[in-house]
N, CA and C atoms as a LAMMPS dump frame, in Angstrom:
ITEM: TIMESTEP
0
ITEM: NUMBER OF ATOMS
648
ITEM: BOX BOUNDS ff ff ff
-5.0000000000000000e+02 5.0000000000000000e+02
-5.0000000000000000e+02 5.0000000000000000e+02
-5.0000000000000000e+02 5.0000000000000000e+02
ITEM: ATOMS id mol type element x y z
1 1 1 N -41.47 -84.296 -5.363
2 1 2 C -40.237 -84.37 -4.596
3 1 3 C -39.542 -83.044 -4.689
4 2 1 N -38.783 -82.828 -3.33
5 2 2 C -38.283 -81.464 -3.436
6 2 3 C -37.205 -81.281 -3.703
7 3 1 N -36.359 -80.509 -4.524
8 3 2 C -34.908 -80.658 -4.782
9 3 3 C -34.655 -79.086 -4.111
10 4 1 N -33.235 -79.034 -3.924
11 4 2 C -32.622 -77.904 -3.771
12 4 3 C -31.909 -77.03 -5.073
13 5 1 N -32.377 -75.611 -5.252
14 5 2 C -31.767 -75.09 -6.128
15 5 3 C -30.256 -75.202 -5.912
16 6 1 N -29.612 -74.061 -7.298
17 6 2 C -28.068 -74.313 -7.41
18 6 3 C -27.84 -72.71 -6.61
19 7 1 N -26.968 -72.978 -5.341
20 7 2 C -26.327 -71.684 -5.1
21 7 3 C -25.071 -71.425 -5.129
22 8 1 N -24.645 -71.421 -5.604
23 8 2 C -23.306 -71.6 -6.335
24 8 3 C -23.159 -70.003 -6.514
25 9 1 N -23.789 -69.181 -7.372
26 9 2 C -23.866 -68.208 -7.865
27 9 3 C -24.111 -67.03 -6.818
28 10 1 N -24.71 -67.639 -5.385
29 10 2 C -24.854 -66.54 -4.117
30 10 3 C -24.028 -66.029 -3.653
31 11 1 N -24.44 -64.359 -3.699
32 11 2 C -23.063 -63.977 -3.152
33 11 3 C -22.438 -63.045 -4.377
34 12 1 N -20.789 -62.533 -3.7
35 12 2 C -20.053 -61.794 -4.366
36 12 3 C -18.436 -62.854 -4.93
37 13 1 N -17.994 -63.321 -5.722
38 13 2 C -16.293 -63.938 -6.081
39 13 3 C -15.383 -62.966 -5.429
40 14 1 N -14.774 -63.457 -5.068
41 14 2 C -13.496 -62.568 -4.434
42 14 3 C -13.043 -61.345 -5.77
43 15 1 N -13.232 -61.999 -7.367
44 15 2 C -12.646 -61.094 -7.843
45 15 3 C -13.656 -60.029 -8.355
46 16 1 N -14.726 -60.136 -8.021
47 16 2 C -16.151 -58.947 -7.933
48 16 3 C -15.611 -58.518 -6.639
49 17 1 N -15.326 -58.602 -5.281
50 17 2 C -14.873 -57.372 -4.464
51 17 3 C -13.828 -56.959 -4.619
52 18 1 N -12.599 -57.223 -5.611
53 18 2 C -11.365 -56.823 -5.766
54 18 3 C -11.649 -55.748 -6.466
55 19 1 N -12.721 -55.761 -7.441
56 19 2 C -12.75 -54.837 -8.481
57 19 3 C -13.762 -53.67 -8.318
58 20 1 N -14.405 -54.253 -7.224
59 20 2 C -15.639 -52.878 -6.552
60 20 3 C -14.843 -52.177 -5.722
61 21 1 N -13.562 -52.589 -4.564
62 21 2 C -12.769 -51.573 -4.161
63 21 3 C -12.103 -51.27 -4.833
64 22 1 N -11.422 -51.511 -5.687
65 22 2 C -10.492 -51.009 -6.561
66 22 3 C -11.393 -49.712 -7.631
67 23 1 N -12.518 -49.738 -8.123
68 23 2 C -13.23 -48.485 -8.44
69 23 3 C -13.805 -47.373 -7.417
70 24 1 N -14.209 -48.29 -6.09
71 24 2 C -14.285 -47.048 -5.3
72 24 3 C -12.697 -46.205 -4.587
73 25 1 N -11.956 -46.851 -4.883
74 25 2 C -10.75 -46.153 -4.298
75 25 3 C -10.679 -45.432 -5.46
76 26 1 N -10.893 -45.555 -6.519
77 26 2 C -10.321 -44.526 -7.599
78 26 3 C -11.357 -43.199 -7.482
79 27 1 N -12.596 -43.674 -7.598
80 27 2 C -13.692 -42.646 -7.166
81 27 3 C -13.176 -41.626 -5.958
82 28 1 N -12.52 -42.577 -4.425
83 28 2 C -12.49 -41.939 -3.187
84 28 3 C -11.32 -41.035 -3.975
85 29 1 N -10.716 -41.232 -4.917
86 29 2 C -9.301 -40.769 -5.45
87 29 3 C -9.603 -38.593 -6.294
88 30 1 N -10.718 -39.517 -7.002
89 30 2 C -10.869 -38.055 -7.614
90 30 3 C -11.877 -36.79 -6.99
91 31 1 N -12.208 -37.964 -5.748
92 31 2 C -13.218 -37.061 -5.041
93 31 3 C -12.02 -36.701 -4.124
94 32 1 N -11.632 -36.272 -3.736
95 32 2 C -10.158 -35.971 -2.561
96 32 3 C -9.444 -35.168 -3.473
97 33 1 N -9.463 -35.289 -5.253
98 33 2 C -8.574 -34.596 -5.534
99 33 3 C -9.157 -32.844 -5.814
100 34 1 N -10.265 -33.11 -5.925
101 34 2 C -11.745 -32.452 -6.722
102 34 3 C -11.628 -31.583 -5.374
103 35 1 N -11.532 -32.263 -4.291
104 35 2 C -12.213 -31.079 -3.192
105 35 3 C -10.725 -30.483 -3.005
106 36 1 N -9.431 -31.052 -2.658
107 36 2 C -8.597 -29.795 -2.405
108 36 3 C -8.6 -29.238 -3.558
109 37 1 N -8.355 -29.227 -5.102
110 37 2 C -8.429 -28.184 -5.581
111 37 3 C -9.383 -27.253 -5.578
112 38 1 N -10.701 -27.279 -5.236
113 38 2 C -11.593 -26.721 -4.617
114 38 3 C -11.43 -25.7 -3.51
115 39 1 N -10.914 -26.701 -2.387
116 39 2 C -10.381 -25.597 -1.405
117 39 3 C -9.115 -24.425 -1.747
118 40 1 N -8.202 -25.415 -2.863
119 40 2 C -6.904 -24.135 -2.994
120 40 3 C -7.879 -23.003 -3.693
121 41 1 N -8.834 -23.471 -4.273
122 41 2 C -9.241 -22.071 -5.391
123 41 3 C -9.797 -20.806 -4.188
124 42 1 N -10.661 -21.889 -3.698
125 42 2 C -10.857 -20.607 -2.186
126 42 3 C -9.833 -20.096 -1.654
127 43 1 N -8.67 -20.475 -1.017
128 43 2 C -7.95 -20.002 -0.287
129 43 3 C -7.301 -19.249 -1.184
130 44 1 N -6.947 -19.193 -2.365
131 44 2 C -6.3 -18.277 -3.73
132 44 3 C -7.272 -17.085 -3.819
133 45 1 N -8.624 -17.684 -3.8
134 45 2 C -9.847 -16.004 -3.779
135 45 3 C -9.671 -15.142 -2.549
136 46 1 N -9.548 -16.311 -1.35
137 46 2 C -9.624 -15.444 -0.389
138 46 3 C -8.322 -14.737 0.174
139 47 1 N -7.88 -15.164 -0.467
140 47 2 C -5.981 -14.421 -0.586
141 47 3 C -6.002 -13.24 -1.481
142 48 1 N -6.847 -13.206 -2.738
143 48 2 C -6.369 -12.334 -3.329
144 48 3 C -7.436 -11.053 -3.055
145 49 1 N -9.104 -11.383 -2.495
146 49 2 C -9.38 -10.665 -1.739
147 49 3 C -9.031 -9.747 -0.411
148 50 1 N -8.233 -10.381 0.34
149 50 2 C -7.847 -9.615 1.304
150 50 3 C -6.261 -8.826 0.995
151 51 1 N -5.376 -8.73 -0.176
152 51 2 C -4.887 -7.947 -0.991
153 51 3 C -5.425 -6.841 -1.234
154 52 1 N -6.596 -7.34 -1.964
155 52 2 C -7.831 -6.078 -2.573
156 52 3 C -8.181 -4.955 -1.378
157 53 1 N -8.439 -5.812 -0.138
158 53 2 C -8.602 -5.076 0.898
159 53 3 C -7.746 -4.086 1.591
160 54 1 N -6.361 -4.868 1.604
161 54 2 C -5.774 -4.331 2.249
162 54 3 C -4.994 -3.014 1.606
163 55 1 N -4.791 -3.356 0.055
164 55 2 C -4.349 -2.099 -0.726
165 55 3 C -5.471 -1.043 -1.013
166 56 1 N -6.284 -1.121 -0.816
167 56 2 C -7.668 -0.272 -0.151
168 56 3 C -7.566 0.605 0.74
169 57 1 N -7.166 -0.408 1.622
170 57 2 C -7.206 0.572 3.153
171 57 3 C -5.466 1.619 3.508
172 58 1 N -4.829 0.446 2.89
173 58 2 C -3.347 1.366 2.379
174 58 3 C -3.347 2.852 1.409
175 59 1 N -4.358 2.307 0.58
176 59 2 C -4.401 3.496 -0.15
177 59 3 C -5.182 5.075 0.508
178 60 1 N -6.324 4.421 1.093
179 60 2 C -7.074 5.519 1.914
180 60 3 C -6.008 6.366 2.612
181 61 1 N -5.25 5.758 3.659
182 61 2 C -4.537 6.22 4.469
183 61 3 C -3.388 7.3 3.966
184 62 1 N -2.696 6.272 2.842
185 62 2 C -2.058 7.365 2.241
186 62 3 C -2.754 8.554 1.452
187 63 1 N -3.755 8.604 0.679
188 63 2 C -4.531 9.981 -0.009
189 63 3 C -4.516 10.439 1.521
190 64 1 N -5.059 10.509 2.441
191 64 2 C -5.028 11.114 3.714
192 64 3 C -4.052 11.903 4.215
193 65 1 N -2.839 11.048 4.551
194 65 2 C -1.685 11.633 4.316
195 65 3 C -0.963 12.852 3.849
196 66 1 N -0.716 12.487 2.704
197 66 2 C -0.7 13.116 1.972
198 66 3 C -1.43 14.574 1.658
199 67 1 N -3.009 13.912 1.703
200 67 2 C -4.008 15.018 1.319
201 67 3 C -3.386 16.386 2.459
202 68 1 N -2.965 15.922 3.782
203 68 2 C -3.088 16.784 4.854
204 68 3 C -1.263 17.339 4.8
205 69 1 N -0.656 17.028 4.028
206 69 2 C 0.756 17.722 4.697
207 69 3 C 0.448 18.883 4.957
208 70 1 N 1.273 19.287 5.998
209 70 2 C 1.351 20.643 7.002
210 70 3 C 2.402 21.767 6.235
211 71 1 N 2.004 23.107 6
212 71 2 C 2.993 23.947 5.559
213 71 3 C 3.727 24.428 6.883
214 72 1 N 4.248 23.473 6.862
215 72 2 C 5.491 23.732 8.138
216 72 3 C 7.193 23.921 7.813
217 73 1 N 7.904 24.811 9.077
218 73 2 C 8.926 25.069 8.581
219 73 3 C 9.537 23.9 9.645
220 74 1 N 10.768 23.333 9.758
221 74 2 C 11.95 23.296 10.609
222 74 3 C 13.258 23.806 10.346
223 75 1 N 14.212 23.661 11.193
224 75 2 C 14.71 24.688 11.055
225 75 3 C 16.357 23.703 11.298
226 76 1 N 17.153 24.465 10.612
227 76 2 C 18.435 23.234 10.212
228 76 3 C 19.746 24.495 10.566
229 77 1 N 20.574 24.096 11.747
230 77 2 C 21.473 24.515 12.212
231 77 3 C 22.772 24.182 11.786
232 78 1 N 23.838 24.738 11.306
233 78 2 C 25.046 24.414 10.989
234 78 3 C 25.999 25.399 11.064
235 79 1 N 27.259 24.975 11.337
236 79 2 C 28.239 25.965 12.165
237 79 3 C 28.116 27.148 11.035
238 80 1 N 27.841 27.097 10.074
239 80 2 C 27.68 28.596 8.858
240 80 3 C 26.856 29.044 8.993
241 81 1 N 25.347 28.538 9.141
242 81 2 C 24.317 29.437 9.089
243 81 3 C 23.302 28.328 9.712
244 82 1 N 21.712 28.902 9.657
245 82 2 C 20.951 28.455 9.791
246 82 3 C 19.507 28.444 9.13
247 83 1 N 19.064 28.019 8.025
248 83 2 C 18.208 27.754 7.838
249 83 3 C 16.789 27.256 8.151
250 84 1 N 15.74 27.466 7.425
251 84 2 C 14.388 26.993 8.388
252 84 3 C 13.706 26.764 6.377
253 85 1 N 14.308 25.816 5.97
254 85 2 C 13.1 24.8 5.248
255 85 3 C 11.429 24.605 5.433
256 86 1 N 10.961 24.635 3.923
257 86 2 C 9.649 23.774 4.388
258 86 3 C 9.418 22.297 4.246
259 87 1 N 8.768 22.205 4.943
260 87 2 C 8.831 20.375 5.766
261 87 3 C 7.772 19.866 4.523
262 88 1 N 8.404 19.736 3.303
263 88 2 C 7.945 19.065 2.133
264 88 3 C 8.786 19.034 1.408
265 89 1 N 9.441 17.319 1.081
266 89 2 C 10.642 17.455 -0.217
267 89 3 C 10.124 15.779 -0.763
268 90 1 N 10.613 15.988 -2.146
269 90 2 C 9.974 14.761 -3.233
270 90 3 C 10.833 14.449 -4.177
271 91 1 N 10.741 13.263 -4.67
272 91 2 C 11.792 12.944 -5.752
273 91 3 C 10.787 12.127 -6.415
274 92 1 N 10.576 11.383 -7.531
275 92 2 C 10.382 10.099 -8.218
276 92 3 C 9.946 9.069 -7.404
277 93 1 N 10.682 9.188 -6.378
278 93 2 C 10.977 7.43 -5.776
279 93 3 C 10.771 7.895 -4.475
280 94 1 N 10.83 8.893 -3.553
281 94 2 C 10.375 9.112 -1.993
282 94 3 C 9.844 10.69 -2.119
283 95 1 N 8.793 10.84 -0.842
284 95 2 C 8.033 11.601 -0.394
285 95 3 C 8.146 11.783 1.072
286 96 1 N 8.9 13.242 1.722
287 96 2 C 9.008 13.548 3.147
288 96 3 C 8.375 14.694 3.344
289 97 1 N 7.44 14.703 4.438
290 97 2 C 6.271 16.033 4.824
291 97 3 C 6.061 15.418 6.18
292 98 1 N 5.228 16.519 6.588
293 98 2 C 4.581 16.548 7.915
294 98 3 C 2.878 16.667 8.155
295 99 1 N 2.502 15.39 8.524
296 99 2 C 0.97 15.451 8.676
297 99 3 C 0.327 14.545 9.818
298 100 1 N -0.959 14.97 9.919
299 100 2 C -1.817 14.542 11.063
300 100 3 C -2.419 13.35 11.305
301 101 1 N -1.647 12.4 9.748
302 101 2 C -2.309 11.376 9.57
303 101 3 C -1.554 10.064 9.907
304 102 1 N -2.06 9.19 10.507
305 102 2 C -1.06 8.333 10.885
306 102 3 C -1.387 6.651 10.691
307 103 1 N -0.682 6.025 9.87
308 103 2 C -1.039 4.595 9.782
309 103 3 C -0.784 3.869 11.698
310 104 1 N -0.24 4.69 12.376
311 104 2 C 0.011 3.753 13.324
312 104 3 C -1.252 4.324 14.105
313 105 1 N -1.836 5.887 14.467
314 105 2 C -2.366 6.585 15.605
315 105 3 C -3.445 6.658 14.998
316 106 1 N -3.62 6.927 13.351
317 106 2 C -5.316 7.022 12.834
318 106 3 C -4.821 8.367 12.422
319 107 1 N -6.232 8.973 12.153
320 107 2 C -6.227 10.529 11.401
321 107 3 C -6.416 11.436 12.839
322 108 1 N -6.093 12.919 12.394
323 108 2 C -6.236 13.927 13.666
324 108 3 C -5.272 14.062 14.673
325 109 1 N -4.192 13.272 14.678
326 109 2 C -3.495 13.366 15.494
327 109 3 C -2.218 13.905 15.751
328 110 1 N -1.519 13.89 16.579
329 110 2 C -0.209 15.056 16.818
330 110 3 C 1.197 14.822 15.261
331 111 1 N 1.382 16.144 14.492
332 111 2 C 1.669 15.74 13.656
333 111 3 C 2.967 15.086 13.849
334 112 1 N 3.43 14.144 12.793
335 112 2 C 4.375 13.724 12.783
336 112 3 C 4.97 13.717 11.291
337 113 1 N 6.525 13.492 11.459
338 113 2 C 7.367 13.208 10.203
339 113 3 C 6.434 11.79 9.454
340 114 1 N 6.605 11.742 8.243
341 114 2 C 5.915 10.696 7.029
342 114 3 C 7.213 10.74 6.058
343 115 1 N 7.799 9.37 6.089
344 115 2 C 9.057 9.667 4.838
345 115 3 C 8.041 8.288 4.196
346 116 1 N 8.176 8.538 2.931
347 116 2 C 7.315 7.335 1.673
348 116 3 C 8.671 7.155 0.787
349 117 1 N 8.912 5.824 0.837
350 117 2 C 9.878 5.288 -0.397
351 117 3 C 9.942 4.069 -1.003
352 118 1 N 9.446 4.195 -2.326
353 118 2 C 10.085 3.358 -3.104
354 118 3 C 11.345 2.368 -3.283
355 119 1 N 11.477 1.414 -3.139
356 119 2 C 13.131 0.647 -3.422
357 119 3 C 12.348 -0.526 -3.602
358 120 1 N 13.232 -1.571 -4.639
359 120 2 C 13.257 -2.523 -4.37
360 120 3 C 11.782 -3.334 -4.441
361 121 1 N 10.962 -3.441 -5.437
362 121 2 C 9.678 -3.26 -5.222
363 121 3 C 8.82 -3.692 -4.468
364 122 1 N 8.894 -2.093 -3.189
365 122 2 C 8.619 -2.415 -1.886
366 122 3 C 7.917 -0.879 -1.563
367 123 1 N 7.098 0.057 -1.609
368 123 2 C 6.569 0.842 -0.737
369 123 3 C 6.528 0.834 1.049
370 124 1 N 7.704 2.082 0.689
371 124 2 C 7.471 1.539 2.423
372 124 3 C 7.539 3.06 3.39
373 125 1 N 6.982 3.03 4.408
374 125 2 C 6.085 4.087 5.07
375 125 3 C 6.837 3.953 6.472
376 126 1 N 7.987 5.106 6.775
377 126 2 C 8.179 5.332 8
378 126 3 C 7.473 7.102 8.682
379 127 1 N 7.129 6.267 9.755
380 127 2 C 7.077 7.382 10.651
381 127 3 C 7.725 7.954 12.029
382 128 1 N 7.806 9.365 12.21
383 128 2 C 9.132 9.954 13.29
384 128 3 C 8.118 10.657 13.893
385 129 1 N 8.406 11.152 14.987
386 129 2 C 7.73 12.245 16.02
387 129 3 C 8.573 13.54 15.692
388 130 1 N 8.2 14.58 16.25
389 130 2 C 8.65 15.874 16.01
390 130 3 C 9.477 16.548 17.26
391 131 1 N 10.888 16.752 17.099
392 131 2 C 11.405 17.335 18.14
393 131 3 C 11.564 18.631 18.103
394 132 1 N 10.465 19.391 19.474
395 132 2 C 11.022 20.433 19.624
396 132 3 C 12.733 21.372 20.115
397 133 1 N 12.415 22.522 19.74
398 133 2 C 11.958 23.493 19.379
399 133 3 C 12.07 23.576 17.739
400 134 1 N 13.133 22.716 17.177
401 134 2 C 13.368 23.045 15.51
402 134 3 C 12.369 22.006 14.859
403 135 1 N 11.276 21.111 15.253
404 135 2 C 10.424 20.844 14.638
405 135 3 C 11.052 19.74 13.809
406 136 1 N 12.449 19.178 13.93
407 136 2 C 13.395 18.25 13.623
408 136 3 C 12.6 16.891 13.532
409 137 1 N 12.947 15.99 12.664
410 137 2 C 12.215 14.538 12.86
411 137 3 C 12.988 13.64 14.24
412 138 1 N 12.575 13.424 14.83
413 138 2 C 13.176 11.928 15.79
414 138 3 C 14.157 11.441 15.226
415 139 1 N 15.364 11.29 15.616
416 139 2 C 15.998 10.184 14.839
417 139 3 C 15.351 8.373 15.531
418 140 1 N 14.686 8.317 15.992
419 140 2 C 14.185 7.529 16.322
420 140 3 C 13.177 6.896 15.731
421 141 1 N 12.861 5.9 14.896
422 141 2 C 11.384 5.851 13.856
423 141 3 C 10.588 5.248 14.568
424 142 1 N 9.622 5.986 14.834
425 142 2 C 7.912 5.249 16.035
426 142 3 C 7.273 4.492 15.265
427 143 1 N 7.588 4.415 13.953
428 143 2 C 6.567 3.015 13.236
429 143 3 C 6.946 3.35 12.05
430 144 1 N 7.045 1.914 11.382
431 144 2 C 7.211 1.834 10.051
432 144 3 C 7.327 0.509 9.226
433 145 1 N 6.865 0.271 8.175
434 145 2 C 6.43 -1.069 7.984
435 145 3 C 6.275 -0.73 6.078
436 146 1 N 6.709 -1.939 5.16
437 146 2 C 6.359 -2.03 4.009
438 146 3 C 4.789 -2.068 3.992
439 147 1 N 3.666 -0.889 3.247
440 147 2 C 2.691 -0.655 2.895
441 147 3 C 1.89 -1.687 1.574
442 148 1 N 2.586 -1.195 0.56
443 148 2 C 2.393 -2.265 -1.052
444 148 3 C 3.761 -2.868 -1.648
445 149 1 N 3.334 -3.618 -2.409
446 149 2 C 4.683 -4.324 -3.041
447 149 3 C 3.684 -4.249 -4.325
448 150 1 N 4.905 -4.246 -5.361
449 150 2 C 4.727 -4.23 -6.98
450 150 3 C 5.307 -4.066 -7.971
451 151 1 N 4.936 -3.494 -8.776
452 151 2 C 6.588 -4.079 -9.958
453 151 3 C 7.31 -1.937 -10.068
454 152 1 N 6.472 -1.553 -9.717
455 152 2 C 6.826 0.19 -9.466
456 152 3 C 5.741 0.898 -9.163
457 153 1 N 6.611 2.172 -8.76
458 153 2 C 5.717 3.154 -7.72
459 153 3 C 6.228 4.299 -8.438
460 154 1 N 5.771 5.478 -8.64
461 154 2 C 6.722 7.318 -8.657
462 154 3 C 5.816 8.775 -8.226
463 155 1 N 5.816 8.934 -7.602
464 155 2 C 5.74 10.348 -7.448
465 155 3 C 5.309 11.448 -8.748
466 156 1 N 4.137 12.398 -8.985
467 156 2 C 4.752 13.678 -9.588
468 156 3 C 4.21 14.503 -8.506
469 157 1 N 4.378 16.058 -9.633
470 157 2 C 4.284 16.986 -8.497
471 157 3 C 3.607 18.178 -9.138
472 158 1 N 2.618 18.883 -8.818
473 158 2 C 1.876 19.787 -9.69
474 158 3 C 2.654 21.196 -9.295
475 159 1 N 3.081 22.067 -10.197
476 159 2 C 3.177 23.187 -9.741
477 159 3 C 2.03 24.216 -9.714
478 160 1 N 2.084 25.524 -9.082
479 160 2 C 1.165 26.323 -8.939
480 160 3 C 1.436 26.939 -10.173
481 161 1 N -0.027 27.28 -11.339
482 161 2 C -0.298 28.216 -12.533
483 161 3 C 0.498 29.88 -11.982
484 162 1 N 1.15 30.178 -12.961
485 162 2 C 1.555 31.524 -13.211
486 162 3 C 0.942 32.448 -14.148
487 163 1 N 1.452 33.56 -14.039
488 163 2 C 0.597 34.291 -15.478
489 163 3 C 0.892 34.034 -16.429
490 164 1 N 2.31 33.531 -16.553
491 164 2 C 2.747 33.317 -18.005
492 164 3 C 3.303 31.835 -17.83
493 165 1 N 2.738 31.106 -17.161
494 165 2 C 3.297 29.519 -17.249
495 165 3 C 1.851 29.016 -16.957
496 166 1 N 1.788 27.871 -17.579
497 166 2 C 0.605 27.071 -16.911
498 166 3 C 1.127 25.867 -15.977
499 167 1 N 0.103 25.241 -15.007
500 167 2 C 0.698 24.467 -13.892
501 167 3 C 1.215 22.846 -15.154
502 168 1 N 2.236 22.645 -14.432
503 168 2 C 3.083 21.453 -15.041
504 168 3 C 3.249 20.2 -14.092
505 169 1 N 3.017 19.453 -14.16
506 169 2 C 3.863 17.893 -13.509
507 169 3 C 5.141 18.285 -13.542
508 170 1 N 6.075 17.703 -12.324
509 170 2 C 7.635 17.668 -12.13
510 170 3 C 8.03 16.51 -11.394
511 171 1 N 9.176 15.777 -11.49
512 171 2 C 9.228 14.988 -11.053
513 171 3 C 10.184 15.285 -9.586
514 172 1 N 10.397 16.355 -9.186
515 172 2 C 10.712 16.489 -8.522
516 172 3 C 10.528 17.63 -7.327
517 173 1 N 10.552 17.723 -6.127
518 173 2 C 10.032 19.064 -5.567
519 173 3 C 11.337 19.401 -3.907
520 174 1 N 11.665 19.933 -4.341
521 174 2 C 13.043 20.325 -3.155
522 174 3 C 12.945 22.248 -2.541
523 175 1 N 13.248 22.408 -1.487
524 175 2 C 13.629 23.663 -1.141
525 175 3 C 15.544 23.995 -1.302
526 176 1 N 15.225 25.158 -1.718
527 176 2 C 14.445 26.747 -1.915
528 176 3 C 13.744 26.817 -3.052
529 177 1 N 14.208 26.082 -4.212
530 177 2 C 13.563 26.479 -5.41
531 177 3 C 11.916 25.984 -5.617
532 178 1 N 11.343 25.19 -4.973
533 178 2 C 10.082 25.278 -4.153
534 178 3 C 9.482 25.802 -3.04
535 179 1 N 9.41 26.758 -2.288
536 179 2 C 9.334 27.076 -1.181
537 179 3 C 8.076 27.009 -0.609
538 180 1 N 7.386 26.417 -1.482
539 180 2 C 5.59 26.712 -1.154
540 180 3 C 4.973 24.924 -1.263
541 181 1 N 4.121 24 -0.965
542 181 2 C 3.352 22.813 -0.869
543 181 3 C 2.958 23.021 -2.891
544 182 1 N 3.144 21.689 -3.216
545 182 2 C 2.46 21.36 -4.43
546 182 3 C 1.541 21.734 -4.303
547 183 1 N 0.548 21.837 -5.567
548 183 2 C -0.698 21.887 -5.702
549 183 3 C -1.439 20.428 -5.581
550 184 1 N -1.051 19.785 -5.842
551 184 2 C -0.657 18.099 -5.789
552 184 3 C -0.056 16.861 -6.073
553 185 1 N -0.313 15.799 -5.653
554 185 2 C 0.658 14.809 -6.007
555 185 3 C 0.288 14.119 -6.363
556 186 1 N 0.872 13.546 -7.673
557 186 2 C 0.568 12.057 -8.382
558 186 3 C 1.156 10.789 -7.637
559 187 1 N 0.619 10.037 -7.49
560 187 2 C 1.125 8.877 -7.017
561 187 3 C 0.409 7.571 -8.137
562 188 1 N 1.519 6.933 -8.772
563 188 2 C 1.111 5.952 -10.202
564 188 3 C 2.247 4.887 -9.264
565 189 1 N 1.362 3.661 -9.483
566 189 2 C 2.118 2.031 -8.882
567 189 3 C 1.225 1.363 -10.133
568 190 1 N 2.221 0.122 -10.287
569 190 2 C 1.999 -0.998 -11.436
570 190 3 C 1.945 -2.243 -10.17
571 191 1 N 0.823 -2.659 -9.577
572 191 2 C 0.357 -3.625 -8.91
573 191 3 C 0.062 -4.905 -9.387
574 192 1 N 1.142 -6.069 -9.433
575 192 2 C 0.355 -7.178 -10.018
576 192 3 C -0.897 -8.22 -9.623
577 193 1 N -2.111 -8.753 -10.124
578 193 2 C -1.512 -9.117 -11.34
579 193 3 C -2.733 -7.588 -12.175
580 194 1 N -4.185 -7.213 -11.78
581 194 2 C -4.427 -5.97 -12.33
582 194 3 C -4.887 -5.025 -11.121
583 195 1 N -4.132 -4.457 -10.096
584 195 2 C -4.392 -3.429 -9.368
585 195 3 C -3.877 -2.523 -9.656
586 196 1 N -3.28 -1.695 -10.775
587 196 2 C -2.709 -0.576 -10.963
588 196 3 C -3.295 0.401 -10.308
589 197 1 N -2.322 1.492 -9.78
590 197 2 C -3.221 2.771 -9.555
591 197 3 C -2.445 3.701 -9.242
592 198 1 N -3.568 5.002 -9.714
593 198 2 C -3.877 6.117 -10.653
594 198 3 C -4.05 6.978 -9.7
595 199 1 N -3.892 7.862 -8.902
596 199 2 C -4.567 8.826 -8.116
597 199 3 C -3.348 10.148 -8.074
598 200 1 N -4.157 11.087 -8.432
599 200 2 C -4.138 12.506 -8.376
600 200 3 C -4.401 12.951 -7.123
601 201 1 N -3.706 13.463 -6.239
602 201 2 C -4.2 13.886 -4.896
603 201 3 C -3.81 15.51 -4.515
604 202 1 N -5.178 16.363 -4.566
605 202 2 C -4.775 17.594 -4.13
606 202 3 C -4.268 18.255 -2.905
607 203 1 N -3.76 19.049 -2.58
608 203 2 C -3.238 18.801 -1.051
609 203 3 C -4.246 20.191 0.02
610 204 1 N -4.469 19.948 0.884
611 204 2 C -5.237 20.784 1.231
612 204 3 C -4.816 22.311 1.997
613 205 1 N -3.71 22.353 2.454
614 205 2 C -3.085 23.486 2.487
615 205 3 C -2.043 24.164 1.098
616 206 1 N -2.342 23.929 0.297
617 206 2 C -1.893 24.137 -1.137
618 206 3 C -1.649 25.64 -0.931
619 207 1 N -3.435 25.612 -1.268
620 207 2 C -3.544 27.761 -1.837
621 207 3 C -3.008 28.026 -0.021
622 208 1 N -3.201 28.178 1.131
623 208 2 C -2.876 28.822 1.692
624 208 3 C -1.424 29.374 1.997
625 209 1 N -0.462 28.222 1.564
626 209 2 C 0.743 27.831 1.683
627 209 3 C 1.222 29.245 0.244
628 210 1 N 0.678 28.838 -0.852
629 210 2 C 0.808 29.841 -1.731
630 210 3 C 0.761 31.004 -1.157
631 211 1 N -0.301 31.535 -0.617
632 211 2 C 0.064 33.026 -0.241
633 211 3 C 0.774 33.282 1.342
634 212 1 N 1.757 32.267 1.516
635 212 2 C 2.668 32.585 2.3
636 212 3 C 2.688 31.705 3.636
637 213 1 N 1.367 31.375 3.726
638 213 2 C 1.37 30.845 5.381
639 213 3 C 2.094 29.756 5.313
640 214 1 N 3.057 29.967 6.497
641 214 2 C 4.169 28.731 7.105
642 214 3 C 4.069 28.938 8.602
643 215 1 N 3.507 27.241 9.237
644 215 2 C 3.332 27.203 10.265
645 215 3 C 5.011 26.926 11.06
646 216 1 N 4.954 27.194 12.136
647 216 2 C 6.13 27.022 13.446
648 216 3 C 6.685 26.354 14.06
């Protein structure tokens, strides 16, 4: 004779599926939490990579800059007299010259005023066009934009070796009592959290500027 087994036991209890979603929601829980922190870590790399990049390409531009100031005069009119400066003055905290290099136009091109200053920890990079005939900056600024940010920036300034002095760092470089282009310029920034940097930059009309040449 045939009997029927017991199925009683077929199947899932309501409180066996209460407790299988209730572990996969915790699972769906740490898997959701697992992947955005995942993604923030990327978007934190790829943030702090394109920093890397961009104070890279900031930096190029400025050694460029820099590398190229022009031993140029302009020339400064006032009801007493008139003067004709060279178009290079420096402090600690800002840098004003004249060069071919341009964060807005690229390298090679028609020179223009470059004022670099420090404030506020903010590097920041304006540029002017040149008005003839006194070679005057624009009062007008054709581009200019914060470059780096960081906790500080300064300037030095190499003087040219004498017979009886050897060349020195200064923190400062002004006309008349400079009348000639550094030999070069230090530029030291404290970049957080480790981009510091270090660069010595020689200037390339230096020696010519030394033995006198001032362009017009």
């Amino acid at each position: 004779m045939l009997c029927n087994k017991d199925n009683s036991r077929a199947g899932f209890t309501l409180i066996e599926v209460l407790v299988s979603i209730t572990i996969m929601a915790m699972v769906g829980v740490i898997v959701l939490s697992a992947t955005r922190s995942g993604l923030a870590m990327w978007d934190k790399g790829g943030a702090h990579i394109e920093r890397l990049h961009r104070s890279r390409v900031v930096l190029d531009v400025l050694n460029d800059q820099i590398r190229g100031a022009l031993p140029m005069s302009y020339t400064v009119r006032t009801s007493e007299r008139t003067v004709s400066p060279l178009a290079f003055d420096g402090t600690a905290s800002s840098l004003r010259f004249l060069s071919r290099t341009s964060f807005k136009d690229g390298p090679d091109g028609v020179p223009r005023w470059v004022t670099i200053q420090w404030a506020s920890g903010e590097l920041k990079v304006e540029e002017r066009r040149i008005l003839p005939p006194d070679n005057a900056p624009d009062p007008s600024v054709y581009w200019h934009d914060t470059v780096l940010r960081g906790d500080s920036c300064a300037f030095g300034f190499l003087t040219d070796a004498q017979p009886n002095r050897p060349a020195v760092w200064v923190q400062a470089w002004h006309f008349p009592a400079n009348p000639v282009l550094p030999r070069a310029v230090r530029l030291s920034c404290a970049i957080p959290p480790k981009n510091d940097v270090q660069a010595v930059i020689p200037l390339d009309y230096a020696a010519a500027s030394a033995t006198g040449l001032v362009l017009r």
